[in-house]
C-alpha positions as CSV (number, residue, x, y, z in Angstrom):
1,X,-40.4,9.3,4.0
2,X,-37.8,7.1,1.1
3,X,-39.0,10.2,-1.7
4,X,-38.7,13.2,0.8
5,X,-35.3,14.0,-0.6
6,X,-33.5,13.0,-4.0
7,X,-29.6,13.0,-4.0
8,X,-27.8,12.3,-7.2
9,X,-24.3,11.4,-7.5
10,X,-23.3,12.5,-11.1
11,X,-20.5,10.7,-10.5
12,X,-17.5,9.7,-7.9
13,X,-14.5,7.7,-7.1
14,X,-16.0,4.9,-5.4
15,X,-17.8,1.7,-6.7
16,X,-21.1,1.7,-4.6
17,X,-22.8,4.3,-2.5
18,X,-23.8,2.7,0.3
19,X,-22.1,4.6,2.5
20,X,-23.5,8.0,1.4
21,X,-27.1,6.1,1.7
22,X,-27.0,4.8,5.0
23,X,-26.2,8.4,6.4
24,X,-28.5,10.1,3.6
25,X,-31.3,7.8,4.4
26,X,-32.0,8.8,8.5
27,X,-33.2,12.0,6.7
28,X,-35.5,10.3,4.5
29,X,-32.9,11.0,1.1
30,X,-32.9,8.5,-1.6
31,X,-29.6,8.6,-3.2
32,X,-28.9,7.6,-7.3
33,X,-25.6,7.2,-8.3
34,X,-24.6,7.8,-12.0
35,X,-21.1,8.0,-13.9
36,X,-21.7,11.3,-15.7
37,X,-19.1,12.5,-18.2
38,X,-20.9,15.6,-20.4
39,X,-23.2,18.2,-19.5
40,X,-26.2,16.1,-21.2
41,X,-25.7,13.1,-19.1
42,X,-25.4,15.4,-16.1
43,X,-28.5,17.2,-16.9
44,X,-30.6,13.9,-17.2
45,X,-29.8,12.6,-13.7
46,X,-29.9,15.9,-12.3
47,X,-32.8,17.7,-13.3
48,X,-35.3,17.2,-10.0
49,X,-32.4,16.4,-7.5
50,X,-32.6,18.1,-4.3
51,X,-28.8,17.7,-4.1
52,X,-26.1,16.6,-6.7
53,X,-22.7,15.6,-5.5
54,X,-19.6,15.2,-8.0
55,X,-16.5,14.4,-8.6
56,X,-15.1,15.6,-11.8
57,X,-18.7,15.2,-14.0
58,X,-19.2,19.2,-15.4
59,X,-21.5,20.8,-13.1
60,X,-21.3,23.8,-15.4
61,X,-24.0,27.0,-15.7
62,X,-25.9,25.2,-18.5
63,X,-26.5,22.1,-15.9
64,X,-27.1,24.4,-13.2
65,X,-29.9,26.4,-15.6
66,X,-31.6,22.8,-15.6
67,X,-31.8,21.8,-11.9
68,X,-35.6,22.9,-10.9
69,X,-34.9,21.7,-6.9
70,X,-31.6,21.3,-6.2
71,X,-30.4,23.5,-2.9
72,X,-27.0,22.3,-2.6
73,X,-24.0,20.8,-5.0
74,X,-21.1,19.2,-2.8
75,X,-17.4,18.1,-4.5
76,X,-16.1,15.0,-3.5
77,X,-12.5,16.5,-2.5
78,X,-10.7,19.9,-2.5
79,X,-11.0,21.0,-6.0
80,X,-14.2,22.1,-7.4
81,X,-13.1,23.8,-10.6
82,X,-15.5,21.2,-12.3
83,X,-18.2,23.2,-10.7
84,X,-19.7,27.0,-11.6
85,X,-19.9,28.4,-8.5
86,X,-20.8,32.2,-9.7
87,X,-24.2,30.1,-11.7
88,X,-24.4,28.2,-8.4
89,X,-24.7,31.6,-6.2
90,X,-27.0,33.3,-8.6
91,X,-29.2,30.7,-8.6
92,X,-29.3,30.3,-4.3
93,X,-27.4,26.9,-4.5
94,X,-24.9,26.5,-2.0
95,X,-21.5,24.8,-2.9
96,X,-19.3,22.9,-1.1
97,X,-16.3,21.1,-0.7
98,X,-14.3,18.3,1.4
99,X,-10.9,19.7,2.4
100,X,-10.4,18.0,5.9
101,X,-10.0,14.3,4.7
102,X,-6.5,13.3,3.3
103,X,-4.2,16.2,4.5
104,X,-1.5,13.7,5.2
105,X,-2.0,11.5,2.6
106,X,-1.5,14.2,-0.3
107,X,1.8,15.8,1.9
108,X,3.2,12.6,2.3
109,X,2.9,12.0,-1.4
110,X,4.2,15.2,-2.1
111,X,7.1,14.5,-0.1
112,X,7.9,11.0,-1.5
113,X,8.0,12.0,-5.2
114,X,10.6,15.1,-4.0
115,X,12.5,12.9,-2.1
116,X,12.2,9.5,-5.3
117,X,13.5,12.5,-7.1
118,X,16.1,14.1,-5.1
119,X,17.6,10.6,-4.8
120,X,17.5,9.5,-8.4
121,X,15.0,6.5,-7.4
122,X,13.6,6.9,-10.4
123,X,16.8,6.5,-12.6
124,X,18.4,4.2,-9.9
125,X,16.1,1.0,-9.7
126,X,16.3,0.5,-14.2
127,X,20.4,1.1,-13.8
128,X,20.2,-2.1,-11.2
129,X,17.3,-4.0,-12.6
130,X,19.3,-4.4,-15.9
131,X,22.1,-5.4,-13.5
132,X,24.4,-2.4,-13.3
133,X,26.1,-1.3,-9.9
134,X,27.6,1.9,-10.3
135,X,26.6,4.7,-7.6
136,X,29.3,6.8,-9.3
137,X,27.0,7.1,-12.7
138,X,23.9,8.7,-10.5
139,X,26.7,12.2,-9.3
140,X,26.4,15.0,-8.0
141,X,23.3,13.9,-5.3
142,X,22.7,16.5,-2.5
143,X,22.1,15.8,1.2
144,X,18.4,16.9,1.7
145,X,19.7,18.9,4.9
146,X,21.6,20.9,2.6
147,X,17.8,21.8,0.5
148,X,15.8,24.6,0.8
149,X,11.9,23.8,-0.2
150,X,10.0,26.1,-1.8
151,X,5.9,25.8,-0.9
152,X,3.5,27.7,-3.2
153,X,0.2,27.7,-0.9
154,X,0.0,27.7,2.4
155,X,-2.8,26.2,3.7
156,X,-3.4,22.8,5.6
157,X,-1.6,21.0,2.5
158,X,1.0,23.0,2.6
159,X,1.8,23.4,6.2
160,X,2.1,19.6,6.4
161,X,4.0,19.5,3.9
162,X,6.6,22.0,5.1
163,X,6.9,20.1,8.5
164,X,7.5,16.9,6.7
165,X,10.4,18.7,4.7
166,X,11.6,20.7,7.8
167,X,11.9,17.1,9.2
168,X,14.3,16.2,6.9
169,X,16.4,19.4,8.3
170,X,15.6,21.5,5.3
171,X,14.9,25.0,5.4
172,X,11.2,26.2,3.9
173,X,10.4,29.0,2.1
174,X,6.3,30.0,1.3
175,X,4.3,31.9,-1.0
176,X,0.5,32.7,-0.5
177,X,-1.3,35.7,-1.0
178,X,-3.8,35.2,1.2
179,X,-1.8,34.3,4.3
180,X,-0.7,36.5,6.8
181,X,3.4,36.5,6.3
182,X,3.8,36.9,10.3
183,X,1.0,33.6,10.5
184,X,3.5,31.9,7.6
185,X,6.8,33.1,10.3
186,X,4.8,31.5,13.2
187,X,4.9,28.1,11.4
188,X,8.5,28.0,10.9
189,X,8.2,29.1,7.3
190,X,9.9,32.5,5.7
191,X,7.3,33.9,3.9
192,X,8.2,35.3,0.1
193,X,7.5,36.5,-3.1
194,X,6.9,33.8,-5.5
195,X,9.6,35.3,-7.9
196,X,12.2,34.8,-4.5
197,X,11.1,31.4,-3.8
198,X,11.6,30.0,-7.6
199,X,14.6,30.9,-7.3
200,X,16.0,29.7,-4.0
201,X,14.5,26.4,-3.5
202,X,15.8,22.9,-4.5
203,X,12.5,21.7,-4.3
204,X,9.1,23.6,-5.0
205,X,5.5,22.3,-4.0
206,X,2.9,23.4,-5.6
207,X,-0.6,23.6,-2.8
208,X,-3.1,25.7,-4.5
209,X,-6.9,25.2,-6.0
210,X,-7.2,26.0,-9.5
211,X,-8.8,29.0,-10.5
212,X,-8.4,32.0,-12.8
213,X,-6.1,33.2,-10.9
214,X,-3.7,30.4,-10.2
215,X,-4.3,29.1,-13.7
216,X,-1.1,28.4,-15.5
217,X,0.6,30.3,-12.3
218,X,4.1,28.2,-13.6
219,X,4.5,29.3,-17.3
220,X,7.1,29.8,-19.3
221,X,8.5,32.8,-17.5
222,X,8.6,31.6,-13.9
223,X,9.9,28.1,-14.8
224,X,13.2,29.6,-15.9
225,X,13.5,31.3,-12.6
226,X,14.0,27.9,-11.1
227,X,17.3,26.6,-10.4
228,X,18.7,24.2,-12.9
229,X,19.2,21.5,-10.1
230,X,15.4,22.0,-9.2
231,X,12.9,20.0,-8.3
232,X,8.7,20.6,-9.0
233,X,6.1,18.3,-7.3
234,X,2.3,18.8,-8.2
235,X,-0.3,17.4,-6.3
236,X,-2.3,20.2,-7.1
237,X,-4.4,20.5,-10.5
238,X,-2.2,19.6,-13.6
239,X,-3.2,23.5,-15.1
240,X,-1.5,25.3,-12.4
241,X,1.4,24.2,-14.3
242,X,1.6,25.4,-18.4
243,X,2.1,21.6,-19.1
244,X,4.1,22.7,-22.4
245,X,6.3,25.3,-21.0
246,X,7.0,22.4,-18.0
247,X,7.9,19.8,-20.9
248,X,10.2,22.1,-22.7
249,X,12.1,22.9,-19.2
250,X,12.3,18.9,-18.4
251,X,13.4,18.0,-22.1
252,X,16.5,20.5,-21.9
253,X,17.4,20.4,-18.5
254,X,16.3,23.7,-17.6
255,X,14.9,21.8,-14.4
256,X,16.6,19.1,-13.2
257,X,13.1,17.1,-12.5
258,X,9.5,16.9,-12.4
259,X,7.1,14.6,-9.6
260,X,3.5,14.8,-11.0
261,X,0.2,13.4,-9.2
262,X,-1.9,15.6,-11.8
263,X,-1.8,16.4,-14.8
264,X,-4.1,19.2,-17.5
265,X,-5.8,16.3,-18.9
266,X,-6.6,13.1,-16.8
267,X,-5.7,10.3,-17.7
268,X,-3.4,11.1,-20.1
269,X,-3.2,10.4,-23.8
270,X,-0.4,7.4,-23.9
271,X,1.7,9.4,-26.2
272,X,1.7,11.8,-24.0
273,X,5.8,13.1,-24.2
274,X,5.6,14.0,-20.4
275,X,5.3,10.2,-19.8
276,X,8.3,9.2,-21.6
277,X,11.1,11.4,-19.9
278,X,14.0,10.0,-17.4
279,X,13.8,12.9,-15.0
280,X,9.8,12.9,-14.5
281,X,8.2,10.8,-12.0
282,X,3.9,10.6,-13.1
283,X,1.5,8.9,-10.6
284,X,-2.5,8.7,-11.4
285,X,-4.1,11.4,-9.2
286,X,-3.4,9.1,-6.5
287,X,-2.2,11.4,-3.6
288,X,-5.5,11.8,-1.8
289,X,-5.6,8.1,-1.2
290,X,-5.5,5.7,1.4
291,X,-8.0,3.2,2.9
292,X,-8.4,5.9,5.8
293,X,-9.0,8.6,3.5
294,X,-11.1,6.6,1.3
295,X,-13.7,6.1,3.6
296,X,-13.5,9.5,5.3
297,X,-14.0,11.2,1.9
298,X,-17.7,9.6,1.6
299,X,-18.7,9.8,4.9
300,X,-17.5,13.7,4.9
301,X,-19.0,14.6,1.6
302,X,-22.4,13.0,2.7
303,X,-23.0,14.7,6.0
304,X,-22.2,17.9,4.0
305,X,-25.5,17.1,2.1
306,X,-27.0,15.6,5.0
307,X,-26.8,19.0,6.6
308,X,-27.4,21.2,3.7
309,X,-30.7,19.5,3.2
310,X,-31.7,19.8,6.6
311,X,-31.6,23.5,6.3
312,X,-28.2,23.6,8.9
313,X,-24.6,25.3,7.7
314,X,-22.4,22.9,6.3
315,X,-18.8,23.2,7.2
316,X,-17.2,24.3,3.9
317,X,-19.2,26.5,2.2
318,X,-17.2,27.5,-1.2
319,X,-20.2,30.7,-1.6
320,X,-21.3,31.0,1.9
321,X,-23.0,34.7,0.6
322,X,-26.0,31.7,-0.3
323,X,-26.2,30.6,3.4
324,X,-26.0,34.8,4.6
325,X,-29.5,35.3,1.8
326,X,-31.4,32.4,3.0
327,X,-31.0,33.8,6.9
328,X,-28.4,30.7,8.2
């Protein structure tokens, strides 16, 4: 029963994977955990798994040529960019992804960088720490009541993190294409263009999965739409943002401030200029995290595999067109 299924992990956030055995195992899976980097490595591991699941290891089409069994590939986490999904559908293997497991972690973090920002935390605890007292040198500071915030996507992420801000008393503005505007209106959001919304908010949120389409969505152009008092927070993917055009903006003030929980290349180089600026705040892709989430996140992603592998529909297909062929 131990060999009737094989599921590799290329790679994950976690140290052990006893979690994703102990459910894997009722269904007779033996699971391998690896910390795969490249294609090659990936290819290695992979070749005669039933299932692979991943983090940010390349799952690309040259991998997905070289898996002779594998039915299903499931993303630990929202973003599967790491992952070909067209090689994936062409070759029947379902892909899928955890979105249900830290939506308040990554709004609350969201929300504490705008609001570290807002209030000059960041330039506030050096000034006293080298034992100056002078509120007078961190003018002009805005009551958050006063803010509008700006929220590009608005899915779950984004809807939480538009009541945390409305909490605050600020007004919230969103952008999504995909959305309904009356469904965004319902929500106590006013729906807008993303041209409108640069240019009203005091605060902007970025909330959407990297793709083609949302790659480099904040170049050069839209960032000097944006007020010169504002404020962007990603807790996206770091390439929604042109990281260049975002550094020119932040080096002369054409944006007040930057809060960043991703960046285009993770982790970053140490000379990396975005890391040296007063007015950006950088934390290390942490926003997903707490002990909560932590464990939810393994448990999730493995009864995804549990169920692709025992031939039932998993909750969040990324190409459910797979499940529709095979007759699910």
């Amino acid at each position: 029963m131990s060999d009737r299924f094989l599921v590799v992990i290329s790679d994950s956030p976690f140290e052990t994977s006893d979690k994703e055995q102990a459910i894997l195992g009722k269904i007779g899976a033996t699971v391998r955990k690896f910390n795969c980097s490249v294609e090659s490595q990936v290819i290695d591991v992979a070749r005669d798994a039933h299932l692979v699941m991943c983090d940010a290891s390349p799952v690309s089409r040259k991998v997905i040529s070289n898996l002779r069994k594998a039915v299903g590939i499931v993303e630990y986490g929202i973003g599967y960019n790491n992952i070909d999904v067209d090689a994936a559908t062409e070759n029947g293997i379902v892909v899928c992804n955890v979105p249900d497991f830290m939506t308040s972690e990554v709004a609350d973090h969201a929300v504490a960088l705008a609001l570290a920002l807002a209030r000059k935390l960041n330039q506030i605890l050096p000034s006293t720490c080298a034992g100056e007292w002078n509120w007078r040198r961190f003018r002009p500071m805005h009551a958050l009541d006063s803010m509008t915030a700006g929220i590009v996507g608005f899915g779950n992420l984004g809807r939480r993190t538009a009541e945390r801000f409305r909490a605050f008393g600020m007004k919230t503005l969103a952008y999504d294409r995909y959305v309904p505007p009356e469904t965004i209106e319902k929500l106590g959001t006013k729906p807008t263009s993303l041209q409108e919304l640069l240019s009203a908010s005091d605060i902007i949120s970025i909330h959407v999965p990297l793709t083609n389409e949302t790659r480099h969505l904040l170049g050069e152009k839209e960032l000097a739409m944006m007020k010169p008092s504002a404020i962007l927070v990603n807790t996206s993917r770091g390439s929604v943002i042109d990281q260049d055009a975002l550094l020119d903006s932040l080096r002369s003030r054409q944006i007040a401030a930057a809060g960043l929980d991703v960046l285009a290349n993770e982790p970053p180089d140490s000379n990396d200029p975005l890391l040296k600026l007063d007015n950006v705040i950088v934390t290390p892709h942490i926003g997903w995290y707490s002990e909560q989430s932590s464990v939810r996140l393994q448990e999730y992603a493995a009864l995804e595999a549990e169920r692709i592998l025992t031939s039932r529909t998993p909750n969040h297909p990324v190409n459910p067109q797979v499940l529709s062929k095979r007759g699910s």
